[in-house]
DRENTOR-9034 format. One record per residue (C-alpha): residue number from 1; residue in three letters; x, y, z negated. Coordinates in pm, whole numbers, plus 50000, padded with zeros to 5 digits. Each point is the difference from the previous one (the first is absolute). Layout:
[rec NUM "ala" [X Y Z]]
...
//
This chain:
[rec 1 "unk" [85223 46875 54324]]
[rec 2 "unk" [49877 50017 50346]]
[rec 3 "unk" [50073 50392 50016]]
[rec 4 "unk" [50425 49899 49889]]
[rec 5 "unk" [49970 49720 50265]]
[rec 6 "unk" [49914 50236 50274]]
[rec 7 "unk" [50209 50291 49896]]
[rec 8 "unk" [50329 49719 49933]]
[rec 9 "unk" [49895 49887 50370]]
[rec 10 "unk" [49978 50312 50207]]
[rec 11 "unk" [50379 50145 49789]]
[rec 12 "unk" [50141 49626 50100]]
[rec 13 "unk" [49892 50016 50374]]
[rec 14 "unk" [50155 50327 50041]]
[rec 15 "unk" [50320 49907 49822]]
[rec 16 "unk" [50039 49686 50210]]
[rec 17 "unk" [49944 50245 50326]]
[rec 18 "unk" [50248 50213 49917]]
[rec 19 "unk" [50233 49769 49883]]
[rec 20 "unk" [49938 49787 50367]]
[rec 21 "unk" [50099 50337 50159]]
[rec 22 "unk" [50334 50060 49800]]
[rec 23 "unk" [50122 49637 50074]]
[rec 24 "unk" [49960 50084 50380]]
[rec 25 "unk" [50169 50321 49965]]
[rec 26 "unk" [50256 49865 49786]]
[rec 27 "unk" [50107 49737 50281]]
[rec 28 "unk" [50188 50319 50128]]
[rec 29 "unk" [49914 50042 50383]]
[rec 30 "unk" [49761 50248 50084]]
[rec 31 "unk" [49740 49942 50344]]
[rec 32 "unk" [50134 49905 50338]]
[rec 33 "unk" [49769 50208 50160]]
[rec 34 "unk" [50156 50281 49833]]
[rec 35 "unk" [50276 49976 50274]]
[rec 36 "unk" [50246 50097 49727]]
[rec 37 "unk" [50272 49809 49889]]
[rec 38 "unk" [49934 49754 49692]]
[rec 39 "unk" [50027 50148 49680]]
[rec 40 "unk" [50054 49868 49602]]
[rec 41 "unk" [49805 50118 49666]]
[rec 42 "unk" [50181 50232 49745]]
[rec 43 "unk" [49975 49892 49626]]
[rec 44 "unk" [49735 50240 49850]]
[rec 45 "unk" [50168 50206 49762]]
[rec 46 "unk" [50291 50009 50179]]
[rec 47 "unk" [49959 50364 50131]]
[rec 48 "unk" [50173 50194 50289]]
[rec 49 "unk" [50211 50219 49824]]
[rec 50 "unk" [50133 49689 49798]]
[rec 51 "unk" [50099 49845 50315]]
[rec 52 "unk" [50151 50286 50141]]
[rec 53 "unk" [50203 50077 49711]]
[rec 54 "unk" [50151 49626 50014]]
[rec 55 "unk" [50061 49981 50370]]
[rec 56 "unk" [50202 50364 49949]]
[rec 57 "unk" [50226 49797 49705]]
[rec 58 "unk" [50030 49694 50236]]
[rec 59 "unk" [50164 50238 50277]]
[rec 60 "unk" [50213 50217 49767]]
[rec 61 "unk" [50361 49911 49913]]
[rec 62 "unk" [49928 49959 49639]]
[rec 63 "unk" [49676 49750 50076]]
[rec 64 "unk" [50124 49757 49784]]
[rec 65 "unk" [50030 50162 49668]]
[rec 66 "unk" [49722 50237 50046]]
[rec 67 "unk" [49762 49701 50098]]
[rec 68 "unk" [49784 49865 49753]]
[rec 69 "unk" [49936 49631 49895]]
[rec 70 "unk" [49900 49766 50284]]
[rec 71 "unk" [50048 50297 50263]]
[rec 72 "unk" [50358 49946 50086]]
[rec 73 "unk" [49942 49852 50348]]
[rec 74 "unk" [50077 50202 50361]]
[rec 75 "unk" [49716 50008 50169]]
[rec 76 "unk" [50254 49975 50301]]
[rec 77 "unk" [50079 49660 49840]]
[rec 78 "unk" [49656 49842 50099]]
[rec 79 "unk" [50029 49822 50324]]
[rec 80 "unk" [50289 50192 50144]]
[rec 81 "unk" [49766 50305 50115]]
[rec 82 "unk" [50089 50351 49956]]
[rec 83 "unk" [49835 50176 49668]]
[rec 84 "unk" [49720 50209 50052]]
[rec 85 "unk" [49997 50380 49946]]
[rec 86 "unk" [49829 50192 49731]]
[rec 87 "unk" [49814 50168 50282]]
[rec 88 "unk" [49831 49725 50070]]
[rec 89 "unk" [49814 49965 49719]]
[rec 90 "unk" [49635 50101 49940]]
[rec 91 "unk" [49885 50266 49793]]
[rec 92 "unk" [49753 49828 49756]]
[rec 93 "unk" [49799 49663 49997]]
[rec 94 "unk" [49792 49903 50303]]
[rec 95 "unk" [50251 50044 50263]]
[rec 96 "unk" [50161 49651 50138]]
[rec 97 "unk" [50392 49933 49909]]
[rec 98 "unk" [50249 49823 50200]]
[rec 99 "unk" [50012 49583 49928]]
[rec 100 "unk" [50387 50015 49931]]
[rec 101 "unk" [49910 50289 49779]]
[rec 102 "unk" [49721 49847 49753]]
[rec 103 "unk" [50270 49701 50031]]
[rec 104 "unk" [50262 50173 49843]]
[rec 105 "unk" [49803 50153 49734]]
[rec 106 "unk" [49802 49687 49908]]
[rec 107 "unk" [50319 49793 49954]]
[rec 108 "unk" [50180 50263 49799]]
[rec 109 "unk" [49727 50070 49773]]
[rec 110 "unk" [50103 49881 49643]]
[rec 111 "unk" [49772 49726 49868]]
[rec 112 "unk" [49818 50213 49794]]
[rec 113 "unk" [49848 50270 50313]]
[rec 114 "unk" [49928 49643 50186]]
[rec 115 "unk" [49656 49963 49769]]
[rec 116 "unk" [49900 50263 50248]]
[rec 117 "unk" [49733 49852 50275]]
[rec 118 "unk" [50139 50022 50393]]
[rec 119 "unk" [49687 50215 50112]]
[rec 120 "unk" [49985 50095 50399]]
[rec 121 "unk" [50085 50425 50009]]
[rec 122 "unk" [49746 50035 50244]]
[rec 123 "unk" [49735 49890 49706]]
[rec 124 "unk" [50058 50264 49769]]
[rec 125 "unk" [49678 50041 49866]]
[rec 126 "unk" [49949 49605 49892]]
[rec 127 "unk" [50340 49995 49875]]
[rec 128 "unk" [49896 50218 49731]]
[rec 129 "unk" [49738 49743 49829]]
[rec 130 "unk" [50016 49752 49694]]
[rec 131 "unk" [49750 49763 49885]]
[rec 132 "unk" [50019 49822 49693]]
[rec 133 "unk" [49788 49731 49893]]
[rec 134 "unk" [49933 49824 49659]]
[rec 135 "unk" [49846 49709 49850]]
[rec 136 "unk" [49894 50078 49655]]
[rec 137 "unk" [49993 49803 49676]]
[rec 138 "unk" [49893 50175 49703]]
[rec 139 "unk" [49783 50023 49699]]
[rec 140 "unk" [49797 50282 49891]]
[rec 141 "unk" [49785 50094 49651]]
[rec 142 "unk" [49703 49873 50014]]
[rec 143 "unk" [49681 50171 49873]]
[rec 144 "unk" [49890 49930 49626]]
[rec 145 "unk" [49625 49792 50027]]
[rec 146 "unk" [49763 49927 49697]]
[rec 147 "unk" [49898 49636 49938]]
[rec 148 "unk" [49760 49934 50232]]
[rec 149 "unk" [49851 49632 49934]]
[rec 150 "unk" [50050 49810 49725]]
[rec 151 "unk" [49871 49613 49897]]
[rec 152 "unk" [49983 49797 49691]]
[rec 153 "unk" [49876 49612 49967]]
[rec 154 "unk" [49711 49890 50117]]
[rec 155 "unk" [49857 49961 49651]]
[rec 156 "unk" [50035 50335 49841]]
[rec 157 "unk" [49714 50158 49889]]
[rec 158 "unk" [49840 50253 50243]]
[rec 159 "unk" [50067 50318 49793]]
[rec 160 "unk" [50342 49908 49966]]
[rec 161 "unk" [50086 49897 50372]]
[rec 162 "unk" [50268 50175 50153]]
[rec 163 "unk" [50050 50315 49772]]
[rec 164 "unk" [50338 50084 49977]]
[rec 165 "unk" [50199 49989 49658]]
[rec 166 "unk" [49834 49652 49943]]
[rec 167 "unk" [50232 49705 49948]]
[rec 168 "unk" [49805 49798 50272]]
[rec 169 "unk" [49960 50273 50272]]
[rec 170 "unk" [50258 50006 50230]]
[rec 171 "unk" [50086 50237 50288]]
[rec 172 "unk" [50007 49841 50388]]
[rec 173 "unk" [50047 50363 50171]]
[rec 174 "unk" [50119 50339 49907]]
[rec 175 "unk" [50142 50126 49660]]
[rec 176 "unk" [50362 50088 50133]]
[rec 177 "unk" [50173 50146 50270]]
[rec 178 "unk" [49933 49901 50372]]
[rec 179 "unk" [50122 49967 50334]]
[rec 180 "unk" [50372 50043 49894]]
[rec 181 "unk" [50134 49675 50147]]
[rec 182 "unk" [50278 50023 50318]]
[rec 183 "unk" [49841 50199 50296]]
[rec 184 "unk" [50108 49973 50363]]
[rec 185 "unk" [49998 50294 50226]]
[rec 186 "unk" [50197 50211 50284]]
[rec 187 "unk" [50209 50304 50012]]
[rec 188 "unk" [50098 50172 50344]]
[rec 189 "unk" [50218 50286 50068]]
[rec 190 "unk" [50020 50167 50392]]
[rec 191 "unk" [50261 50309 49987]]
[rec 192 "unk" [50149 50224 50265]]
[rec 193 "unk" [50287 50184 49992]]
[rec 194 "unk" [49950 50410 50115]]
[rec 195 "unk" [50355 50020 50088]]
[rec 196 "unk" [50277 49851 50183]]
[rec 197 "unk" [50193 49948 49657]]
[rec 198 "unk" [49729 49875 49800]]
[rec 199 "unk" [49998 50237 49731]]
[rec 200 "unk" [49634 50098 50056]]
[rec 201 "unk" [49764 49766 50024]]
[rec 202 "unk" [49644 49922 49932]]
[rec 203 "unk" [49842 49654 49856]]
[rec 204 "unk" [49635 49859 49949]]
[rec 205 "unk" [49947 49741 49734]]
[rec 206 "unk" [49712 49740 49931]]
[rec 207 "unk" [49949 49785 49703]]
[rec 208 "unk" [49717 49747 49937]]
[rec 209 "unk" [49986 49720 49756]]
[rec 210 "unk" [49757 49756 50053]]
[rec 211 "unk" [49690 49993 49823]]
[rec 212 "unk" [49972 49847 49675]]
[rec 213 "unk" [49729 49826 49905]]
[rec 214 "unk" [49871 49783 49692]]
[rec 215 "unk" [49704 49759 50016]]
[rec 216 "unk" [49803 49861 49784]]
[rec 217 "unk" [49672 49702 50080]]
[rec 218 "unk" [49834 49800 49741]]
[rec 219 "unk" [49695 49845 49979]]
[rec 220 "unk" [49741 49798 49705]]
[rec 221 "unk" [50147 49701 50140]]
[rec 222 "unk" [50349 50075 49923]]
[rec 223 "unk" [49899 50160 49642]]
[rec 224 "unk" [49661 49987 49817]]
[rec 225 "unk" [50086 50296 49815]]
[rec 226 "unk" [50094 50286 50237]]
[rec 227 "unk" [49983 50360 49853]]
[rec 228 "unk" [50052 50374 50105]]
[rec 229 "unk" [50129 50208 49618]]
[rec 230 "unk" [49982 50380 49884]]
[rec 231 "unk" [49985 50130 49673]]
[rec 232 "unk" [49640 50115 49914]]
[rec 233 "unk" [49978 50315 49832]]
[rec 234 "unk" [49664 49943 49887]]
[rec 235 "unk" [50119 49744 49724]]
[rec 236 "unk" [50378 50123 50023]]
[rec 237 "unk" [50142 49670 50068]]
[rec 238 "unk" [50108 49769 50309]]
[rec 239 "unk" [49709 49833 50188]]
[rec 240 "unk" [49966 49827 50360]]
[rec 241 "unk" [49759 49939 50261]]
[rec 242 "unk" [49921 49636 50068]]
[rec 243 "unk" [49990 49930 50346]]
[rec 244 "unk" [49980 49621 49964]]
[rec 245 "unk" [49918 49770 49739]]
[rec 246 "unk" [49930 49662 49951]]
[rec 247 "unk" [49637 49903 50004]]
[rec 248 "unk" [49893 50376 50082]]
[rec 249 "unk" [50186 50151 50251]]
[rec 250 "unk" [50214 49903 50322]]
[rec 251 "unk" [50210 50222 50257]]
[rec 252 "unk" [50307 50137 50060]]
[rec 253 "unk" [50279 50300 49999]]
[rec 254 "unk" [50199 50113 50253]]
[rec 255 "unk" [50248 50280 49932]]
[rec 256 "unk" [50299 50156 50197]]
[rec 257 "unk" [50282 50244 49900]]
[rec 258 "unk" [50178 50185 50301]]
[rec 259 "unk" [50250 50254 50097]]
[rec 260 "unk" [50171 50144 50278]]
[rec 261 "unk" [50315 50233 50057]]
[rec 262 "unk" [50123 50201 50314]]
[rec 263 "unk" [50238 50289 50009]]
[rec 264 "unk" [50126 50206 50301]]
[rec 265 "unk" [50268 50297 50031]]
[rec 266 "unk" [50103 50226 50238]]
[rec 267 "unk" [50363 50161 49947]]
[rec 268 "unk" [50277 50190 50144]]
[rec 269 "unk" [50341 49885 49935]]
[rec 270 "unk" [50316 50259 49924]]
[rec 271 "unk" [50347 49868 50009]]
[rec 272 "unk" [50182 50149 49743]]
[rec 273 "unk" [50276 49819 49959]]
[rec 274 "unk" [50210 49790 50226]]
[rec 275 "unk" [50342 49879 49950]]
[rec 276 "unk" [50164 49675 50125]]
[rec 277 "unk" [49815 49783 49811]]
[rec 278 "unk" [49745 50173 49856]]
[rec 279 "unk" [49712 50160 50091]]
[rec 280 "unk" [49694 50223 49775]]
[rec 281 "unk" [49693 50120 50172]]
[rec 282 "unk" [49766 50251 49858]]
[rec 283 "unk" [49619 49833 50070]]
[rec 284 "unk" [49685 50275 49973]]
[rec 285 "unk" [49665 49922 50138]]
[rec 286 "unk" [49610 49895 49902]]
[rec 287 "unk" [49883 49727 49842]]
[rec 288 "unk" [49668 49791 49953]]
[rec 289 "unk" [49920 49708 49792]]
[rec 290 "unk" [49662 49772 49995]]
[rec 291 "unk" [49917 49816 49695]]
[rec 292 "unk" [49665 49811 49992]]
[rec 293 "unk" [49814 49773 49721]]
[rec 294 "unk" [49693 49767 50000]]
[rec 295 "unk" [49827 49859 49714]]
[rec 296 "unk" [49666 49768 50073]]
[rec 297 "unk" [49842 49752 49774]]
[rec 298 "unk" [49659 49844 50101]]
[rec 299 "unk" [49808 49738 49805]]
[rec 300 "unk" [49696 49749 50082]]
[rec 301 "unk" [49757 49846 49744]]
[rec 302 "unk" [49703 49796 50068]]
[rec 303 "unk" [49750 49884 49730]]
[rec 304 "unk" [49980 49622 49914]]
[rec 305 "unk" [49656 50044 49941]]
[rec 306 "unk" [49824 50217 50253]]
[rec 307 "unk" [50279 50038 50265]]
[rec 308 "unk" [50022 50400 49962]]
[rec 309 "unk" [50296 50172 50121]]
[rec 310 "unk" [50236 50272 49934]]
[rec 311 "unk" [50244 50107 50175]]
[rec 312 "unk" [50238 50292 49908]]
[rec 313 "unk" [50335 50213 50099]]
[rec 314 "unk" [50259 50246 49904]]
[rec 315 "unk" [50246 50154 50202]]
[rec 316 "unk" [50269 50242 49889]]
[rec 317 "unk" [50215 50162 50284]]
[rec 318 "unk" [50279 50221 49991]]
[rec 319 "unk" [50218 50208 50243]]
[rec 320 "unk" [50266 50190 49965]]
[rec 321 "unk" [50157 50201 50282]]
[rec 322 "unk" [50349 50200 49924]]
[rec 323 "unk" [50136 50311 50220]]
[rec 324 "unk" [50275 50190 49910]]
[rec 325 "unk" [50364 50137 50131]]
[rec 326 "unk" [50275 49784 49959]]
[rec 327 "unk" [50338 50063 49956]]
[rec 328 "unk" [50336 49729 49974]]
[rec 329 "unk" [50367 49881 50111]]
[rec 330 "unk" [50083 49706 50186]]
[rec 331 "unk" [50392 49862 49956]]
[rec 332 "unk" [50205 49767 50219]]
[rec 333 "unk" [50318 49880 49895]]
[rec 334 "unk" [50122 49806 50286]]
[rec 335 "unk" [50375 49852 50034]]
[rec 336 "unk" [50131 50004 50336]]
[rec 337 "unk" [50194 49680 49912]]
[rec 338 "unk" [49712 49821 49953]]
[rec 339 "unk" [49642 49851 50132]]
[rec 340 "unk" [49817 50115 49629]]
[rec 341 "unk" [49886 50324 49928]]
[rec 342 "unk" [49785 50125 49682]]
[rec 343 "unk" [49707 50248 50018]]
[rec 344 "unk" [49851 50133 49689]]
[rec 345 "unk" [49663 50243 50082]]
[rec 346 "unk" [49849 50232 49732]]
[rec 347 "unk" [49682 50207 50013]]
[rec 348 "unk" [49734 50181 49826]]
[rec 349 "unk" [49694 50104 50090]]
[rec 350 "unk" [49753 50307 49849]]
[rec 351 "unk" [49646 50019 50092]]
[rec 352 "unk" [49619 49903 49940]]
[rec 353 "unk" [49796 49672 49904]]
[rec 354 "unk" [49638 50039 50061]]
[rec 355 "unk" [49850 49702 49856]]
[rec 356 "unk" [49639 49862 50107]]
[rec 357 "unk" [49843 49755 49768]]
[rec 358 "unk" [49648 49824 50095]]
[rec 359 "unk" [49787 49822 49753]]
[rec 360 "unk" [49693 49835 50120]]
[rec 361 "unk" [49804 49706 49888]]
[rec 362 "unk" [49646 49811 50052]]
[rec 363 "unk" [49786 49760 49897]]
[rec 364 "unk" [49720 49815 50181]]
[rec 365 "unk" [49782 49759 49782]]
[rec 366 "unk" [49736 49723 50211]]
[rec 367 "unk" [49710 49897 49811]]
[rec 368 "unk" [49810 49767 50259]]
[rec 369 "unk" [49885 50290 50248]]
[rec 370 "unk" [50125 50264 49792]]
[rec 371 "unk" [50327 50164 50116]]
[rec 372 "unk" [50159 50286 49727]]
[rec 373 "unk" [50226 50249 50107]]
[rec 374 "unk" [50147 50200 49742]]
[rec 375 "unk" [50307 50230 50030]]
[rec 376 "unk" [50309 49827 49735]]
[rec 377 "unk" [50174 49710 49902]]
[rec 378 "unk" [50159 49914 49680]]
[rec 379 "unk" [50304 50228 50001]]
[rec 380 "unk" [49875 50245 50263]]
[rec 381 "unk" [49679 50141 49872]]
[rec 382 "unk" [49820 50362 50101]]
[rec 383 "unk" [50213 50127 49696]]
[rec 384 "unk" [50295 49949 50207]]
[rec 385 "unk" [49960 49960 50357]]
[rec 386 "unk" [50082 50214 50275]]
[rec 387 "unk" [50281 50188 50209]]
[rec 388 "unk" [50276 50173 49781]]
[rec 389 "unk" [50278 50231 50144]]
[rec 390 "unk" [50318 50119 49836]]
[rec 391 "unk" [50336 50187 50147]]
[rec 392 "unk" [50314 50029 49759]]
[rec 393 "unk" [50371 50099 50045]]
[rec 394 "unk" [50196 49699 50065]]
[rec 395 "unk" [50398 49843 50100]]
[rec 396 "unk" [50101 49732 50175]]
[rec 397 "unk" [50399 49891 49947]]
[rec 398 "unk" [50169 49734 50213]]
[rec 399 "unk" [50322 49869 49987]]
[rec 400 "unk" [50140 49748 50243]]
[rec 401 "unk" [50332 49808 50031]]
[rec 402 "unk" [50095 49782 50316]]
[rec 403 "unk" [50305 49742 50104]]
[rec 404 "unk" [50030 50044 50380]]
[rec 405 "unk" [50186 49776 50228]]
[rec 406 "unk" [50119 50074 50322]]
[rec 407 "unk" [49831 49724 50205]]
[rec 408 "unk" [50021 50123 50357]]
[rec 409 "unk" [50161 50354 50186]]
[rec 410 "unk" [49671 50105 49909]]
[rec 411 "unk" [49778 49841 49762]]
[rec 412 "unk" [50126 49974 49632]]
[rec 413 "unk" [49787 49734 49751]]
[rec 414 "unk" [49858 50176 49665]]
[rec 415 "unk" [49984 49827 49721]]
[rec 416 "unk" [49900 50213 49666]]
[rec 417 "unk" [49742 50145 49711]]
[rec 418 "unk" [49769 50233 49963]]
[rec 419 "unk" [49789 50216 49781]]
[rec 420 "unk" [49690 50210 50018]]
[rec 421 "unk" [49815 50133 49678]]
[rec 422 "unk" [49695 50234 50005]]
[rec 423 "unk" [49831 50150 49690]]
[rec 424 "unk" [49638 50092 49902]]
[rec 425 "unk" [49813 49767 50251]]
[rec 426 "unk" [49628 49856 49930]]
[rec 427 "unk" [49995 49644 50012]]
[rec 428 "unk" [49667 49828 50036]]
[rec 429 "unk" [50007 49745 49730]]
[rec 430 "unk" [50140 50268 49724]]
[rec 431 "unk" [49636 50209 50065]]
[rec 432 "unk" [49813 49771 49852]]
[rec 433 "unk" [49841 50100 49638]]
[rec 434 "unk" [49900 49678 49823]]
[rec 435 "unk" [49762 50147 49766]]
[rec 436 "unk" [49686 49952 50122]]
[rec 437 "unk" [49636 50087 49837]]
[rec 438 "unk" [49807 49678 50051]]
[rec 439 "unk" [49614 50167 50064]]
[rec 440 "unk" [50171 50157 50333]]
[rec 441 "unk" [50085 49635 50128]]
[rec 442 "unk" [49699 49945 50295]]
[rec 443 "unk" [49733 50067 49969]]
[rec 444 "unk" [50064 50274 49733]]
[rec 445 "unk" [49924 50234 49882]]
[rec 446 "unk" [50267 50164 49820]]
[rec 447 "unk" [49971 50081 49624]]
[rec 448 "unk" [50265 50124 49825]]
[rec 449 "unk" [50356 50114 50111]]
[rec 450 "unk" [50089 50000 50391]]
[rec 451 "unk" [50248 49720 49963]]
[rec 452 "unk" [50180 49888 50257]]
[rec 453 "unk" [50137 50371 50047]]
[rec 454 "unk" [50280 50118 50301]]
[rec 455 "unk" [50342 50134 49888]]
[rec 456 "unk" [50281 50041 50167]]
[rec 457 "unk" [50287 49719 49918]]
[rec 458 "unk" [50333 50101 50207]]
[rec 459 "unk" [50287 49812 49967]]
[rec 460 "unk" [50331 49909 50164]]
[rec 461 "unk" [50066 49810 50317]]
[rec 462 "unk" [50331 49828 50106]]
[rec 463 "unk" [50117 49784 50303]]
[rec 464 "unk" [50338 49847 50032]]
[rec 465 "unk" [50204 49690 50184]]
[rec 466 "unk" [50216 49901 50243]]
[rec 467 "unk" [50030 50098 50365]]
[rec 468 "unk" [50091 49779 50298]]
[rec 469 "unk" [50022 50109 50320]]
[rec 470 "unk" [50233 50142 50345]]
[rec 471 "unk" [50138 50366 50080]]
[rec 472 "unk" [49991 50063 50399]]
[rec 473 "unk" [50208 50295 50124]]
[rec 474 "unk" [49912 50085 50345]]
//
């Protein structure tokens, strides 16, 4: 969280400098000092050759019904003064134009090319920026956990406490799927445009979700009975591991389920289509996507009797990292009659998911001055434990759909949905084997079958909601 809280920070602090300087250059009067005479902005967008072309229909006999929409105005009409030459017109963006000039274009421009942001010419190269920023609500799968602690009434029998399948045992934590409630997070987009028309352009993209995280704290106080269950393949049937009891045993269990999402992209953008309303670009570029998993579970049981101790952990972590090329299209259908626009965005990427998965457990037992050590847990035993590595061929769609409305010249609010799916990822709680061989729980040793054993469990992962947020064109 603190890593998307200083990434969001340093993209907003730029945006809001930028945006600072295209509000002063917008005002339309370039430096005193300059000793040249005060100039206006041109819309961006509104190119040269465009406003040569009108200024040429203006002056020729047949102006008026060659003129388009919105453009049938003299440009000797404004204030009285005497229209301005072709010749006098720069040759691309970046040189300064003539205040009755910009004047006459700006008010002739038909609602629709008015979206465009009044940027000073003699910033070119900020002109070229966008920014978008998002707040994000969404949902996303969560990862598939085992029960993890179970309890039954205080006055079940001992061998019966907590095993799962009883009609008295009942489970406080685990036994479906987790961390899948609404998720906050942040999505920012910073583009530039690599030429004067904008049909080349270039974009960086950052998504982070917030992490999710599931906790669990309960104590002998709270419930007499408090037990940890696997299935013991010694006697092939259920069984549990009393951590407290009434009359024998006090303590407690803590446990905690987490997860944690980022996703970045680096693209070029090809327009491929442009028509009066409508525009299709042609996105290529690289993308990478983070996926990470925790699992812990620790338990504390002290003797009635002779105030011994154990003390024990598990932890199952995952992480997933994605590379791959990604190809998609990005639409804009955008009336020039109107402040609403629609975007729709679809892309697909092809690449790699190397998977990590760590399994590591302990158990430290105090006998008055005698400390234990031994390596192990309940469901992460020697059998088990350890660092496991995995790579396998893997696509990531997305699809997203946005309502924009033209707030500003230059800043649009985005309202809309989105979806990201990614296959064969290794999630933490889904690695757990439940089996376990009960002469391997500390301090062993193992007879028998290795049980709990490590297999790979891949499975699908999904994250979708709704997207708030502003569009800044420089």
């Amino acid at each position: 969280m603190k890593r998307l809280l200083t990434i969001s920070s340093l993209i907003i602090l730029f945006a809001f400098i930028c945006h600072e300087r295209s509000v002063l250059a917008a005002g339309g009067f370039t430096g005193v000092a300059s000793g040249k005479q005060p100039v206006k902005t041109i819309p961006y967008g509104y190119s040269t050759k465009r406003m040569q072309d009108e200024l040429k229909r203006q002056q020729s006999p047949v102006r008026a019904a060659s003129a388009p929409a919105g453009m049938a105005h003299s440009v000797s009409q404004v204030s009285g003064q005497t229209p301005l030459v072709t010749s006098e017109l720069p040759e691309s963006i970046g040189e300064e134009l003539p205040e009755t000039l910009v004047d006459e274009a700006w008010s002739t421009m038909p609602e629709g090319d008015q979206s465009y942001d009044l940027f000073a010419m003699r910033r070119p190269f900020l002109s070229r920026f966008w920014f978008r920023g998002q707040y994000l609500h969404w949902w996303a799968r969560g990862q598939q956990v085992v029960p993890l602690v179970t309890t039954s009434p205080d006055i079940t029998p001992i061998e019966e406490a907590g095993i799962l399948g009883r009609a008295t045992t009942t489970i406080l934590y685990g036994g479906e799927r987790m961390n899948s409630e609404n998720l906050p997070g942040m999505r920012f987009s910073l583009g530039y445009r690599l030429d004067t028309c904008g049909t080349s352009s270039i974009e960086a993209n950052y998504l982070g979700l917030g992490q999710s995280l599931s906790k669990f704290s309960a104590n002998s106080d709270q419930h007499g009975i408090l037990a940890r269950p696997f299935y013991n393949i010694a006697v092939g049937e259920q069984d549990a591991n009393r951590v407290t009891y009434p009359g024998e045993l006090t303590g407690s269990i803590d446990a905690e389920v987490t997860s944690d999402f980022h996703s970045f992209e680096l693209l070029i953008r090809r327009q491929i289509l442009c028509r009066s309303e409508l525009t299709l670009d042609f996105q290529y570029g690289w993308r990478t996507l983070q996926l990470d998993d925790g699992m812990l579970i620790r338990d504390n049981s002290v003797g009635v009797e002779n105030q011994s101790t154990i003390d024990s952990y598990d932890i199952f972590d995952s992480y997933n990292e994605f590379h791959g090329v990604e190809l998609g299209f990005s639409s804009i259908y955008a009336p020039s009659c109107y402040r609403w626009s629609f975007e729709m965005t679809m892309k697909l990427s092809l690449g790699t998911t190397s998977s990590k998965v760590l399994i590591d457990g302990q158990t430290v037992t105090r006998d008055e001055n005698i400390v234990v050590t031994t390596p192990g847990g309940l469901l992460a035993l020697p059998s088990n434990m350890g660092t496991y590595r995995q790579s396998n061929f893997s696509f990531v769609p997305e699809i997203g759909i946005n309502l924009r409305y033209q707030l500003r010249p230059n800043t649009q609010f985005v309202f809309g949905y989105s979806l990201i799916a990614w296959n064969g990822v290794a999630r933490a709680g889904e690695q757990v084997d439940f089996d376990v061989n009960p002469t391997q729980l500390p301090p062993g040793p193992l007879v028998g079958a290795a049980r709990p054993n490590f297999v790979w469990n891949r499975s699908d992962y999904w994250a979708q909601g709704l997207n708030f947020g502003l569009d800044v064109r420089y």
